[in-house]
PDB file of N, CA, C and O in Angstrom:
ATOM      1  N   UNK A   1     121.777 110.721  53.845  1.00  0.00           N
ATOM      2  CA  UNK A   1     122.306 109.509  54.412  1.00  0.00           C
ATOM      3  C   UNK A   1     123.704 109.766  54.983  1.00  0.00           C
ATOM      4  O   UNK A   1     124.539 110.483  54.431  1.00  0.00           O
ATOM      5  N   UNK A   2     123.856 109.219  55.955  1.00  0.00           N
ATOM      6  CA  UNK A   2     125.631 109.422  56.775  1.00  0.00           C
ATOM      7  C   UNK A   2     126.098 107.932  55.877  1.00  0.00           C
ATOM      8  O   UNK A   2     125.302 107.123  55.401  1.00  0.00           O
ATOM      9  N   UNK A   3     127.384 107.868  55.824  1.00  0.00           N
ATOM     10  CA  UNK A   3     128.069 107.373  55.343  1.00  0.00           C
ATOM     11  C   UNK A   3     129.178 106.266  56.314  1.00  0.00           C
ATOM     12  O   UNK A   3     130.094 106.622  57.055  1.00  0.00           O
ATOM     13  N   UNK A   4     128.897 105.401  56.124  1.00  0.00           N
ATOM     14  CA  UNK A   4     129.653 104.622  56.766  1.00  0.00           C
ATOM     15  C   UNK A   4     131.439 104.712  57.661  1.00  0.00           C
ATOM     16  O   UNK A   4     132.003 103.963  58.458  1.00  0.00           O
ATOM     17  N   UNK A   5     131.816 105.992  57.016  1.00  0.00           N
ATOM     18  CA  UNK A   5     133.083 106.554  57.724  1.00  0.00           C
ATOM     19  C   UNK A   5     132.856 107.572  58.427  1.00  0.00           C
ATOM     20  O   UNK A   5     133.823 107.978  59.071  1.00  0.00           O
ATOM     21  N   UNK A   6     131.523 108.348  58.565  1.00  0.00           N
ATOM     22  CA  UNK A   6     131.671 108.912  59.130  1.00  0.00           C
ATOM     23  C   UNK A   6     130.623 108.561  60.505  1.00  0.00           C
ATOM     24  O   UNK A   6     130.172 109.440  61.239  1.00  0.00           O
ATOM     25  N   UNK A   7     130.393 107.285  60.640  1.00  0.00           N
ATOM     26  CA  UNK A   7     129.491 106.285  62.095  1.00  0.00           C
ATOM     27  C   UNK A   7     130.338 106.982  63.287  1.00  0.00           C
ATOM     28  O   UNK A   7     131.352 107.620  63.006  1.00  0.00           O
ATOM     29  N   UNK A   8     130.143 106.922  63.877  1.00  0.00           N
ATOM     30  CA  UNK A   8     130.799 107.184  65.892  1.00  0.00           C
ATOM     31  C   UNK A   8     130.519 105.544  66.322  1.00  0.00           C
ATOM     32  O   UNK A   8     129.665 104.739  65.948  1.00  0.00           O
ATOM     33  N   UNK A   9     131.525 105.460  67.178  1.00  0.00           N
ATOM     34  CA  UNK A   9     131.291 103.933  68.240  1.00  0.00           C
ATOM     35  C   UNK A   9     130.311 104.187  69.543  1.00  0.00           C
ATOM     36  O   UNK A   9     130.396 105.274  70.114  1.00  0.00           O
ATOM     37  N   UNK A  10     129.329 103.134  70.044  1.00  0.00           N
ATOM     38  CA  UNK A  10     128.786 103.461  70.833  1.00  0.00           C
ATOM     39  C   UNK A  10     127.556 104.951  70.342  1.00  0.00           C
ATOM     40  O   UNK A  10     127.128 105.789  71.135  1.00  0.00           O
ATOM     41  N   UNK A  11     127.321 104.891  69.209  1.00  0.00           N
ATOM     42  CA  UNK A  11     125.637 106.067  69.151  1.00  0.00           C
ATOM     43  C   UNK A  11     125.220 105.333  68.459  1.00  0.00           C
ATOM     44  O   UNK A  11     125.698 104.428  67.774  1.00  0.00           O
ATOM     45  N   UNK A  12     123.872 105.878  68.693  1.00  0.00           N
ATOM     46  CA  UNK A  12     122.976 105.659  68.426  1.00  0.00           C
ATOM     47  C   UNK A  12     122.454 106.565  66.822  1.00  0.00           C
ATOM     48  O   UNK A  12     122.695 107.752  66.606  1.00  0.00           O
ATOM     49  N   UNK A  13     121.556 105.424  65.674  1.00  0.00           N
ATOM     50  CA  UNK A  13     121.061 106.287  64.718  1.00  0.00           C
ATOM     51  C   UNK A  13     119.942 105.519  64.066  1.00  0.00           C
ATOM     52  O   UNK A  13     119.640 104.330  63.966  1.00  0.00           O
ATOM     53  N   UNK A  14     119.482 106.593  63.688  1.00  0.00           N
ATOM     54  CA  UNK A  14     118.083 106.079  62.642  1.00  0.00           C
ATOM     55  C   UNK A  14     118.774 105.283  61.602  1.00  0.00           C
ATOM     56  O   UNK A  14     119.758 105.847  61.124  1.00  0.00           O
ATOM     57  N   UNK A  15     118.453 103.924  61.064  1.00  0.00           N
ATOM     58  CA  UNK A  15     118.863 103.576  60.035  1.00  0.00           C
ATOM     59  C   UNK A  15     117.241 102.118  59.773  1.00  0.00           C
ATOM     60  O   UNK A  15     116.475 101.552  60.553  1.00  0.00           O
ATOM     61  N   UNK A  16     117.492 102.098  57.994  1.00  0.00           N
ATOM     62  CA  UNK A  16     117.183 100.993  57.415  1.00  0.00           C
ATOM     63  C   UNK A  16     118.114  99.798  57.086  1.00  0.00           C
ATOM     64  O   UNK A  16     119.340  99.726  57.168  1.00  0.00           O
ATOM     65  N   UNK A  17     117.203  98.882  56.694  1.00  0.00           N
ATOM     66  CA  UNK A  17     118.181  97.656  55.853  1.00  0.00           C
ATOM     67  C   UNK A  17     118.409  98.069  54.859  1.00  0.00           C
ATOM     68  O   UNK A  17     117.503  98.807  54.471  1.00  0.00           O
ATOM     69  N   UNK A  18     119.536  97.937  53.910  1.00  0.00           N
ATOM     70  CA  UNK A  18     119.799  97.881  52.772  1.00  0.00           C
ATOM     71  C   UNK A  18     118.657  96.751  51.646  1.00  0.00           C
ATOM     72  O   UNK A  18     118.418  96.962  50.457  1.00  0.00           O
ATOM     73  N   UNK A  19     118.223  95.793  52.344  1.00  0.00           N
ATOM     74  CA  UNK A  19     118.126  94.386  51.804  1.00  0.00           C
ATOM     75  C   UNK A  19     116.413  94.558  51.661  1.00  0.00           C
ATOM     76  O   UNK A  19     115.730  93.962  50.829  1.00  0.00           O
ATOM     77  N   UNK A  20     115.962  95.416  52.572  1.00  0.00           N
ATOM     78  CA  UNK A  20     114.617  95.015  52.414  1.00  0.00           C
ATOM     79  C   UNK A  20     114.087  96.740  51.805  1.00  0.00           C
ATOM     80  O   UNK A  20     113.610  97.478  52.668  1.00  0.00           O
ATOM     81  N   UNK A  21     114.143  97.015  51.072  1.00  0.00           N
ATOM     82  CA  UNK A  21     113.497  98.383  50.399  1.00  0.00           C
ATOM     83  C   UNK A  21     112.162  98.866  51.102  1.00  0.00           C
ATOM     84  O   UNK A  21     111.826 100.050  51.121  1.00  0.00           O
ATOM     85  N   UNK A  22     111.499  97.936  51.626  1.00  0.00           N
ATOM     86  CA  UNK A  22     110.102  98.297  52.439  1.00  0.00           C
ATOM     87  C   UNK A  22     110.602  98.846  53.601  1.00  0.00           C
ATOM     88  O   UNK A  22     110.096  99.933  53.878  1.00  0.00           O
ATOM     89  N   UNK A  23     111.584  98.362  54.502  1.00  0.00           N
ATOM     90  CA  UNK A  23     111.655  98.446  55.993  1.00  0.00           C
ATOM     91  C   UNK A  23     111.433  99.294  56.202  1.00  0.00           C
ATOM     92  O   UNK A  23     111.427 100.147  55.315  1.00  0.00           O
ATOM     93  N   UNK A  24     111.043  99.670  57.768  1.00  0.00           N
ATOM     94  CA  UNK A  24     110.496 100.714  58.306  1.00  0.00           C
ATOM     95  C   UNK A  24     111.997 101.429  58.738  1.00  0.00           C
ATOM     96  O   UNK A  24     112.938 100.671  58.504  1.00  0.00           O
ATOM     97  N   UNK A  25     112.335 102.573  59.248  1.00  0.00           N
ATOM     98  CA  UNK A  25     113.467 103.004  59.610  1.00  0.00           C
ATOM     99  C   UNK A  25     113.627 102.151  61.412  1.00  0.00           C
ATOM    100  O   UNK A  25     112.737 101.336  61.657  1.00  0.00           O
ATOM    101  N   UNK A  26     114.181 102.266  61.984  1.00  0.00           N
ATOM    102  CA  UNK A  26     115.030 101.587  63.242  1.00  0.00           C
ATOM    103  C   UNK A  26     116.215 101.987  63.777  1.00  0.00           C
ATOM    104  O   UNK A  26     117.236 102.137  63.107  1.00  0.00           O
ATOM    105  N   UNK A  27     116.113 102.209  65.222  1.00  0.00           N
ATOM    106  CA  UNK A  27     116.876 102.400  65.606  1.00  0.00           C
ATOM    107  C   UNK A  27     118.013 101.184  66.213  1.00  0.00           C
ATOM    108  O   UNK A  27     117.779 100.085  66.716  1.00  0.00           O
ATOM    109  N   UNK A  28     119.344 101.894  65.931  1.00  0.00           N
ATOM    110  CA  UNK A  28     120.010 100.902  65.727  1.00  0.00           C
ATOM    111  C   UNK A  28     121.266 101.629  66.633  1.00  0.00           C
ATOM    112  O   UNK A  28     121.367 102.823  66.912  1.00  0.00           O
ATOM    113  N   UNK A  29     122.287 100.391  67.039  1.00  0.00           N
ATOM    114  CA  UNK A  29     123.833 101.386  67.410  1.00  0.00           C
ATOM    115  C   UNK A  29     124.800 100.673  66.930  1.00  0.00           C
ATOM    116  O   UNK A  29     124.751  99.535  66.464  1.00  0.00           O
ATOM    117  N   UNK A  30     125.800 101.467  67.071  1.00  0.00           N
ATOM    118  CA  UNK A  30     126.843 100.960  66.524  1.00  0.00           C
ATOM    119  C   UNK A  30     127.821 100.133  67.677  1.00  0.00           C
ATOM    120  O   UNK A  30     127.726 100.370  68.881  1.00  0.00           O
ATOM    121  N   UNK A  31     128.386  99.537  67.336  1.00  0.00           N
ATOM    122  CA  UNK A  31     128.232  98.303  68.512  1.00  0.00           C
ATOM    123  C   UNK A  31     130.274  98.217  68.441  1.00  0.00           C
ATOM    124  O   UNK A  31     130.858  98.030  67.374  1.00  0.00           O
ATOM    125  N   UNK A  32     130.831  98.355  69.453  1.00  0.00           N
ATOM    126  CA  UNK A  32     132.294  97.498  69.552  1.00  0.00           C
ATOM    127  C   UNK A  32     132.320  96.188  70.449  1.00  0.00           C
ATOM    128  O   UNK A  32     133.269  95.741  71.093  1.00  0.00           O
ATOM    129  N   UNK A  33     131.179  95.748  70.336  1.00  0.00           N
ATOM    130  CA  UNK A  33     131.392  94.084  71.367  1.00  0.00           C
ATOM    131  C   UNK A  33     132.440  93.289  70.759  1.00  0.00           C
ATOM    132  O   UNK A  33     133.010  92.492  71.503  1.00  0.00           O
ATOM    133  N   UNK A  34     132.810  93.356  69.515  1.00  0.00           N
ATOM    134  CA  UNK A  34     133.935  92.860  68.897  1.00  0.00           C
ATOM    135  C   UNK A  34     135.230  93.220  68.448  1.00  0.00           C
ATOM    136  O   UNK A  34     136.099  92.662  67.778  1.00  0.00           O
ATOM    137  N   UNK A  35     135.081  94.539  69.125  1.00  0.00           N
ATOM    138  CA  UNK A  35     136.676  95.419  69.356  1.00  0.00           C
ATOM    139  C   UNK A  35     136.573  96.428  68.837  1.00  0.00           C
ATOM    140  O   UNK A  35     135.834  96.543  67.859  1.00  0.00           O
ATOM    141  N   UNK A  36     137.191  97.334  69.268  1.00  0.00           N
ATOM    142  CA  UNK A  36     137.343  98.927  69.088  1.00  0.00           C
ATOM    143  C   UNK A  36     137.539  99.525  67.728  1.00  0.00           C
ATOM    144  O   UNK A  36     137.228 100.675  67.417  1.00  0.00           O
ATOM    145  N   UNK A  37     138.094  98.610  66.939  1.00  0.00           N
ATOM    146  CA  UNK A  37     138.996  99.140  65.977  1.00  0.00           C
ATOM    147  C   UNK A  37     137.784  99.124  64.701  1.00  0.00           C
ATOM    148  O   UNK A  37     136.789  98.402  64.652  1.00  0.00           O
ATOM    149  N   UNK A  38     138.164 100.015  63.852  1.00  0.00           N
ATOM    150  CA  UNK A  38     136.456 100.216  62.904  1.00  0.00           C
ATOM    151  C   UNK A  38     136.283  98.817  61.941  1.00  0.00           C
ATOM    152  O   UNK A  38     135.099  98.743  61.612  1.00  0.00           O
ATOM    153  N   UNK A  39     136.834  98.028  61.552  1.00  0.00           N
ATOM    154  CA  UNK A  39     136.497  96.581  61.216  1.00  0.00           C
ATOM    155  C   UNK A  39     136.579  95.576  61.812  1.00  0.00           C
ATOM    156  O   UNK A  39     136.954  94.507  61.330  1.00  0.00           O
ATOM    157  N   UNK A  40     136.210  95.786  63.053  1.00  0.00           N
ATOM    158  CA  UNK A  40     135.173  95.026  64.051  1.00  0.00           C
ATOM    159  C   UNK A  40     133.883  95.746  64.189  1.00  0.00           C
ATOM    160  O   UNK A  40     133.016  94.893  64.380  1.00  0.00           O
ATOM    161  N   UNK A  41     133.532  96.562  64.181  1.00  0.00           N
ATOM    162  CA  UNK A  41     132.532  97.066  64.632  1.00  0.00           C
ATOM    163  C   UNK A  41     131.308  96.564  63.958  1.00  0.00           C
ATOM    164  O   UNK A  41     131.471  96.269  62.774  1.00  0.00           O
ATOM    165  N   UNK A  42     130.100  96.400  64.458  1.00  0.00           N
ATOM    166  CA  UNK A  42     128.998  95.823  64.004  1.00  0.00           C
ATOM    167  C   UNK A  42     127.927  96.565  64.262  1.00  0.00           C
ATOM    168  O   UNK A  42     128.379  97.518  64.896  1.00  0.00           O
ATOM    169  N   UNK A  43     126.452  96.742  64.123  1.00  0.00           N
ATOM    170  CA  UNK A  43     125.304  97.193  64.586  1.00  0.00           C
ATOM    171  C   UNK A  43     124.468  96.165  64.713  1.00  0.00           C
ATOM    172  O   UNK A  43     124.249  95.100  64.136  1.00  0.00           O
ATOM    173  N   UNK A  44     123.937  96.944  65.890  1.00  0.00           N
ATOM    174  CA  UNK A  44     123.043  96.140  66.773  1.00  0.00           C
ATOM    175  C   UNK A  44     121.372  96.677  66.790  1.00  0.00           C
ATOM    176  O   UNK A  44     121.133  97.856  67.055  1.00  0.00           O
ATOM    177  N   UNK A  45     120.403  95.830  66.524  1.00  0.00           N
ATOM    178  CA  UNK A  45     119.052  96.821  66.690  1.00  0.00           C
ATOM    179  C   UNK A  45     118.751  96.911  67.917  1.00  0.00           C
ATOM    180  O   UNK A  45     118.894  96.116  68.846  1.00  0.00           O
ATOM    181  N   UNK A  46     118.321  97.937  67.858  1.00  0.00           N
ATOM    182  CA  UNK A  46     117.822  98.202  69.685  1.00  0.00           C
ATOM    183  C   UNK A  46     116.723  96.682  70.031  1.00  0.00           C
ATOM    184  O   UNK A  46     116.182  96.050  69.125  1.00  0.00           O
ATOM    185  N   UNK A  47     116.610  96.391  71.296  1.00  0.00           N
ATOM    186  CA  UNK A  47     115.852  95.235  71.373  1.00  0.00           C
ATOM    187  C   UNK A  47     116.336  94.132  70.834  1.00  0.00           C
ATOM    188  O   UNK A  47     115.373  93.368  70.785  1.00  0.00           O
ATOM    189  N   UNK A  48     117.106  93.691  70.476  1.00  0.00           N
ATOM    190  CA  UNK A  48     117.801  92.562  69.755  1.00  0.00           C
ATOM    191  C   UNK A  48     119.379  92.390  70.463  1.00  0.00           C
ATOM    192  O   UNK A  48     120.089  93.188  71.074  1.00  0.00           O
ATOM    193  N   UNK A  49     119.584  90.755  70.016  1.00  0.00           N
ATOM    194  CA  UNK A  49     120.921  90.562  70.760  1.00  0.00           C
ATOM    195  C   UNK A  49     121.545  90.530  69.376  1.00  0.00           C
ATOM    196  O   UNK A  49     122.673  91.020  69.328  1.00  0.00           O
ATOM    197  N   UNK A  50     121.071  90.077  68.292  1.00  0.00           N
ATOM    198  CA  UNK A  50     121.719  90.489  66.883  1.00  0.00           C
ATOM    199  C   UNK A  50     122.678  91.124  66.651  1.00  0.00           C
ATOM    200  O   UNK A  50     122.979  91.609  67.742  1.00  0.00           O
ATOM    201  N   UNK A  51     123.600  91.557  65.700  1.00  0.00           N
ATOM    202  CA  UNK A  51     124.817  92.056  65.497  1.00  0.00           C
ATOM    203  C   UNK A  51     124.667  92.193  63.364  1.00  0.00           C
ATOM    204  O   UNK A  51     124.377  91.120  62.835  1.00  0.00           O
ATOM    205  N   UNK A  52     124.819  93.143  62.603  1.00  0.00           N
ATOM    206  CA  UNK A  52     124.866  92.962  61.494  1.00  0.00           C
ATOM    207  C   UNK A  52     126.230  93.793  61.013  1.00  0.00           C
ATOM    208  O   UNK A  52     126.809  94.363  61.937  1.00  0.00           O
ATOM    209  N   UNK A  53     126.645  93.894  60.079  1.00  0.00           N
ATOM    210  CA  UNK A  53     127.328  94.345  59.472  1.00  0.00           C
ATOM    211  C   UNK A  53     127.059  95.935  58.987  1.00  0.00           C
ATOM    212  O   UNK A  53     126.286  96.038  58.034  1.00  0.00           O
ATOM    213  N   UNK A  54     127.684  97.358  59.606  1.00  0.00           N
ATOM    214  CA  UNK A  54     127.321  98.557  58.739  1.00  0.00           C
ATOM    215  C   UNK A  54     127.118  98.329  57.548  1.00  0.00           C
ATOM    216  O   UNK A  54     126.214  99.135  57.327  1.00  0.00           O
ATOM    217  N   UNK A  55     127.318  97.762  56.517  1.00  0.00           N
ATOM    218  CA  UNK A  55     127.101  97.873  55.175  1.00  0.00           C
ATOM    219  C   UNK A  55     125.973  97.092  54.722  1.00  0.00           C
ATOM    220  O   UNK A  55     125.760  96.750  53.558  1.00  0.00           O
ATOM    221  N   UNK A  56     125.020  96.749  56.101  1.00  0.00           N
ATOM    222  CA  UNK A  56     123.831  96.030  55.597  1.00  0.00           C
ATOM    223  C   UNK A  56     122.553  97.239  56.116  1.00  0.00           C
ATOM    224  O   UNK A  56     121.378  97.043  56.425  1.00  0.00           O
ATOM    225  N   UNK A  57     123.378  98.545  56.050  1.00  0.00           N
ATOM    226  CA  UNK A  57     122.205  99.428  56.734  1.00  0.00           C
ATOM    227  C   UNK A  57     122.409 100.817  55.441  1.00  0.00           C
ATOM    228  O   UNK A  57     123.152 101.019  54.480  1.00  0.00           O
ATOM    229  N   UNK A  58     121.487 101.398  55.992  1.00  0.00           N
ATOM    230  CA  UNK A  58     121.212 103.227  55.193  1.00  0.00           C
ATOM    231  C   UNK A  58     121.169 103.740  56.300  1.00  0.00           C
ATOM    232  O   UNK A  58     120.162 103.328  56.875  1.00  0.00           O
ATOM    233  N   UNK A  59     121.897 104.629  57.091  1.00  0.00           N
ATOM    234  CA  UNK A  59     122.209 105.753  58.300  1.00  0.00           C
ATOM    235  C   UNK A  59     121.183 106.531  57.692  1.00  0.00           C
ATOM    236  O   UNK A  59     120.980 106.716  56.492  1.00  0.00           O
ATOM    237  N   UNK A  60     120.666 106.892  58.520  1.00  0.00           N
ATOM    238  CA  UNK A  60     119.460 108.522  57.865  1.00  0.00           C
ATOM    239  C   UNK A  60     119.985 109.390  59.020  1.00  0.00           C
ATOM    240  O   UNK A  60     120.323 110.562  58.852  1.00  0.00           O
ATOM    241  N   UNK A  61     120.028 108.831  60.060  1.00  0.00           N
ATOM    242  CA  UNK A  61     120.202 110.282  61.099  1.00  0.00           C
ATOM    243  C   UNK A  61     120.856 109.947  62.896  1.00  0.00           C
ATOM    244  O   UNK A  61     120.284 109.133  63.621  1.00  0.00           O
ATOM    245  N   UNK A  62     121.789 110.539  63.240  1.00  0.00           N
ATOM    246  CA  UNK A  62     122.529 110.346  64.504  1.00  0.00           C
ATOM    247  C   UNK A  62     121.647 110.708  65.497  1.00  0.00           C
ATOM    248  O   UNK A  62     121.283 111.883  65.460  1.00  0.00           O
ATOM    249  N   UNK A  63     121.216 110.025  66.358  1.00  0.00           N
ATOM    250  CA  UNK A  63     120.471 110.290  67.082  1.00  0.00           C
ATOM    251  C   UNK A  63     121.090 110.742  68.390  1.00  0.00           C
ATOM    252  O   UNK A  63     121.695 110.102  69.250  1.00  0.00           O
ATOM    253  N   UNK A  64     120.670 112.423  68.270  1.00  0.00           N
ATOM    254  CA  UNK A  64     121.511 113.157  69.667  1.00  0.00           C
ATOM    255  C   UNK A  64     121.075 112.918  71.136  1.00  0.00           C
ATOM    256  O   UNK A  64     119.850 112.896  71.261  1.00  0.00           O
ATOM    257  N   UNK A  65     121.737 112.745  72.205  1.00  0.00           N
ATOM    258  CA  UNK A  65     120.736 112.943  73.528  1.00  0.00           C
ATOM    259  C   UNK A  65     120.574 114.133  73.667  1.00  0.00           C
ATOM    260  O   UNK A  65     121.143 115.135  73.234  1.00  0.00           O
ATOM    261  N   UNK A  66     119.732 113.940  74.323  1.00  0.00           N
ATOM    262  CA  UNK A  66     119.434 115.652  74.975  1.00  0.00           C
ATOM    263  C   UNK A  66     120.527 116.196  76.054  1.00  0.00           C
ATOM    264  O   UNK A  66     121.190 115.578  76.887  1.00  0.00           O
ATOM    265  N   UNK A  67     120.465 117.628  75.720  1.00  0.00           N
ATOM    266  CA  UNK A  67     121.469 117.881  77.033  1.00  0.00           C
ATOM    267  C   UNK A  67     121.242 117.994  78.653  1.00  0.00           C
ATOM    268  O   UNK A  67     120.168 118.135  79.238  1.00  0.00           O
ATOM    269  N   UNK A  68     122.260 117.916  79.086  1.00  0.00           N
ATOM    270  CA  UNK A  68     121.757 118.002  80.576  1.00  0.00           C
ATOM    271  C   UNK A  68     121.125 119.021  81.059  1.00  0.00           C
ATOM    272  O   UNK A  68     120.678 118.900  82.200  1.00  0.00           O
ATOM    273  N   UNK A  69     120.895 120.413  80.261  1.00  0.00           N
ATOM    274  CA  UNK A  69     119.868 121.325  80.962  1.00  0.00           C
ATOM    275  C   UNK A  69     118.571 120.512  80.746  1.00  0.00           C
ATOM    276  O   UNK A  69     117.832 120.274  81.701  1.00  0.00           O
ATOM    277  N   UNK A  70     118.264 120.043  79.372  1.00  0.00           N
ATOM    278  CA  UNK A  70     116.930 119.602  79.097  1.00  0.00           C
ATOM    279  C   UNK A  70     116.137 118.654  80.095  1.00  0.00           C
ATOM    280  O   UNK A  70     114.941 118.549  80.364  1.00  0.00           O
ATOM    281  N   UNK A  71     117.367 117.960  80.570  1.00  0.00           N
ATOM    282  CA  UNK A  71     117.535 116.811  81.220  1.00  0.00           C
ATOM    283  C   UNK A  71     116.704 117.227  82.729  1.00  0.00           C
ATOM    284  O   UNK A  71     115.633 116.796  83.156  1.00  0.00           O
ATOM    285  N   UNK A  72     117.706 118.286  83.359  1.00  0.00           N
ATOM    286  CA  UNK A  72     117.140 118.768  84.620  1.00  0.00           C
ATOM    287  C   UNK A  72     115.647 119.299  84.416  1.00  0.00           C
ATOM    288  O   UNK A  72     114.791 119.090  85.276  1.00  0.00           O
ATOM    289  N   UNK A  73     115.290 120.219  82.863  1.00  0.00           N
ATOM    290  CA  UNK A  73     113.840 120.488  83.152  1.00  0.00           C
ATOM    291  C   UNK A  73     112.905 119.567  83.022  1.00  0.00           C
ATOM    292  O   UNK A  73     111.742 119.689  83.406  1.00  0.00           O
ATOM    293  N   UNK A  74     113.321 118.738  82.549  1.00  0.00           N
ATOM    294  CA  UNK A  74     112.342 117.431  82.330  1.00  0.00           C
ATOM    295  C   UNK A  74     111.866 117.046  83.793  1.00  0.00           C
ATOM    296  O   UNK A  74     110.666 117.128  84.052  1.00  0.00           O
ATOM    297  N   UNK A  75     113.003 116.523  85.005  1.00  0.00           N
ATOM    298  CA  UNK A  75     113.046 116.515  86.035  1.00  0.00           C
ATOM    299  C   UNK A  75     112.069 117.063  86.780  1.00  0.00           C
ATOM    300  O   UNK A  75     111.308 116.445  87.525  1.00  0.00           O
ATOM    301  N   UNK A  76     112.101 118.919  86.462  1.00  0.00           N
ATOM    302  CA  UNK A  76     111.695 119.744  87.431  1.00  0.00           C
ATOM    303  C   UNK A  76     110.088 119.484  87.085  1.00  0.00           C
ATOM    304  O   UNK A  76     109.224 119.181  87.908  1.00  0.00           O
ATOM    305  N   UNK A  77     109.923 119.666  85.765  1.00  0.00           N
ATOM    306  CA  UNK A  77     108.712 119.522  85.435  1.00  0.00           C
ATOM    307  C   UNK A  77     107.899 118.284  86.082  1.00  0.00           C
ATOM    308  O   UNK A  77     106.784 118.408  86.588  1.00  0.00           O
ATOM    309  N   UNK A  78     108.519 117.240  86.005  1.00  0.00           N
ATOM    310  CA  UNK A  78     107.812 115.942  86.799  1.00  0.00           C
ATOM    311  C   UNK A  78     107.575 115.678  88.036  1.00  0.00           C
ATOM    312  O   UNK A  78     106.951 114.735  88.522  1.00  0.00           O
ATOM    313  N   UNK A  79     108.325 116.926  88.744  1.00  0.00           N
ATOM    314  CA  UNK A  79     107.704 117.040  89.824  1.00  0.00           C
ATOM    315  C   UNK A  79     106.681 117.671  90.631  1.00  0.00           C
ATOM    316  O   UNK A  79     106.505 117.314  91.796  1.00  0.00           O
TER     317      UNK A  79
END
């Protein structure tokens, strides 16, 4: 599990609810619509206009983009 100090603003990560022990994992981001500074910050589920509190989640995993080589072969390939 990542730990709530160590979140980034603006990424993206795999996380659960704290609240519901069943939930499925979800992707979620970490959100500054309410200011930059780390107690404003909120998460947002993807697909949702929602906003919750980090401490209502379990981080499992930062979800990386791919890099821009991957990026271009993806490209080349689709063409």
């Amino acid at each position: 599990m990542i730990p709530i100090s160590r979140l980034e603003p603006d990424c993206f990560y795999w996380a659960k609810l704290r609240s519901d022990r069943g939930a499925d994992v979800q992707i979620v981001k970490v959100s500054t619509v309410f200011g930059v500074e780390k107690e404003y910050w909120s998460v947002a589920s993807v697909g949702s206009d929602g906003h919750r509190m980090p401490a209502d989640f379990e981080f499992v995993a930062k979800i990386v983009p791919p890099s821009s080589k991957i990026k271009i072969a993806v490209e080349l390939a689709a063409e």
